[in-house]
C-alpha positions in Angstrom: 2.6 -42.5 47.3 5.3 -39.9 47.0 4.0 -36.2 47.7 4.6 -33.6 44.6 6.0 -30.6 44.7 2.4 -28.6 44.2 1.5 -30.5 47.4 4.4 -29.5 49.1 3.3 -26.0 48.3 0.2 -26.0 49.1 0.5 -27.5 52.5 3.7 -24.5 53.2 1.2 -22.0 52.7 -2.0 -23.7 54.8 0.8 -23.9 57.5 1.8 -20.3 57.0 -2.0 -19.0 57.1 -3.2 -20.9 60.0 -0.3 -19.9 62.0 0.7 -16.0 60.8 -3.9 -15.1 59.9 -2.7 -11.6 60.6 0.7 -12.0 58.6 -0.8 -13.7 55.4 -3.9 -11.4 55.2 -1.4 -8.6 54.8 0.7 -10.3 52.2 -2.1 -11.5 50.3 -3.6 -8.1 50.8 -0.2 -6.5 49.3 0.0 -8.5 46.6 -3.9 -7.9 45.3 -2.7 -3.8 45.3 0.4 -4.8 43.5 -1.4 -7.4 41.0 -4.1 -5.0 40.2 -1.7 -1.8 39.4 0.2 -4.1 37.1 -3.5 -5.5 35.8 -3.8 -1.4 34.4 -1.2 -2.0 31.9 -2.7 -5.1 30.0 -4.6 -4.2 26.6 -7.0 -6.3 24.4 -6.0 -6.6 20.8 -7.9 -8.4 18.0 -5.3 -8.6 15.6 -4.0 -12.1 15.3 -0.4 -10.5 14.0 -0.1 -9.7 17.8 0.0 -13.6 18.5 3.3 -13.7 16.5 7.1 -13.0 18.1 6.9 -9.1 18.0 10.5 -8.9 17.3 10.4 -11.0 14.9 11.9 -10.1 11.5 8.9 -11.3 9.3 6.2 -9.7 12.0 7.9 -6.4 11.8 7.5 -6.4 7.8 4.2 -8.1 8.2 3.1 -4.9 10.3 4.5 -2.4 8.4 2.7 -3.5 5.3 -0.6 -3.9 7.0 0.1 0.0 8.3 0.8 1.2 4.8 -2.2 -0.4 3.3 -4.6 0.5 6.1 -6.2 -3.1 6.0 -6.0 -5.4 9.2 -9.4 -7.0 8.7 -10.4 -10.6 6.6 -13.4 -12.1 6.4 -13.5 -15.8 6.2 -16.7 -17.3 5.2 -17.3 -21.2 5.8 -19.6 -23.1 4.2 -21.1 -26.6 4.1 -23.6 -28.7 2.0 -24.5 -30.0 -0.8 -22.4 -28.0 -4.1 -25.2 -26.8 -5.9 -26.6 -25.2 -2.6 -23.3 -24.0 -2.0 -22.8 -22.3 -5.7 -26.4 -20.9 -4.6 -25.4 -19.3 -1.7 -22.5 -17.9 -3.0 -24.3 -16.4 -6.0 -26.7 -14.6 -3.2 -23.7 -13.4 -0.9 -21.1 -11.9 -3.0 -23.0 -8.7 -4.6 -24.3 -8.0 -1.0 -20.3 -8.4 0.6 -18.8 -6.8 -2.8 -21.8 -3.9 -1.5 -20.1 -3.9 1.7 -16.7 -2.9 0.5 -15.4 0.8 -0.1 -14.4 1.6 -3.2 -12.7 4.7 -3.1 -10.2 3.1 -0.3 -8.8 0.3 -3.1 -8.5 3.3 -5.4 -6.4 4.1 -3.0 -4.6 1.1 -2.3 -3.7 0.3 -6.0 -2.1 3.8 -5.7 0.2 2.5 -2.7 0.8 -0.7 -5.0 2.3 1.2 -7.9 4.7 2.9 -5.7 5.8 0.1 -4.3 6.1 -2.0 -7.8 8.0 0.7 -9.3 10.3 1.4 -5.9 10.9 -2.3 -6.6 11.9 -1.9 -10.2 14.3 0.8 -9.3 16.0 -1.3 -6.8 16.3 -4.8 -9.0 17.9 -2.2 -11.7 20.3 -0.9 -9.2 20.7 -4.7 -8.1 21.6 -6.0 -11.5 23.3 -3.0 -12.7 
């Protein structure tokens, strides 16, 4: 049976520590202070547009929008059963999320959406003038 290459590896490094203890603990010890300086620069996001290419073309236009409308949240709500129980459930939850939502923000927002529709308009007259 033909030894792979993470064998190979492994047995390097079992050689290296039982034979250089002082060496290794002060590589291993380096690398630790180097790993956890670098660790200080990672973030946690939630936003699933981070997950895309970020120099994408699309992602840049995707995040500009989402910054000009000030929304990056959805809420997906899954639901199994029977259809009547379903339409029953439904009933209950929408005035209690619809309750949930401010108001005065999608005043707002259809404000931004105007602007933009009539920046559009401009520019398809320009484009078939």
């Amino acid at each position: 049976m033909g030894s792979t290459m993470r064998d190979k590896i492994l047995k390097k490094l079992a050689t290296l520590h039982s034979t250089y203890p002082g060496r290794m603990l002060v590589v291993v010890s380096l690398l630790t202070v180097i790993f956890v300086g670098l660790s200080t620069q990672l973030k946690l996001t939630l936003r699933w547009s981070d997950l895309l290419p970020s120099n994408d073309k699309r992602t840049l236009e995707f995040n500009k929008i989402i910054e000009e409308f000030r929304t990056a949240t959805s809420i997906v709500i899954v639901v199994t059963g029977e259809e009547r129980r379903i339409k029953q459930f439904a009933d209950t939850l929408v005035p209690r999320l619809l309750s949930a939502v401010d108001t005065g923000k999608n005043v707002s927002l259809w404000k931004d959406i105007e602007k933009l529709n009539k920046k559009i308009l401009i520019l398809m007259l320009i484009l078939i003038l």
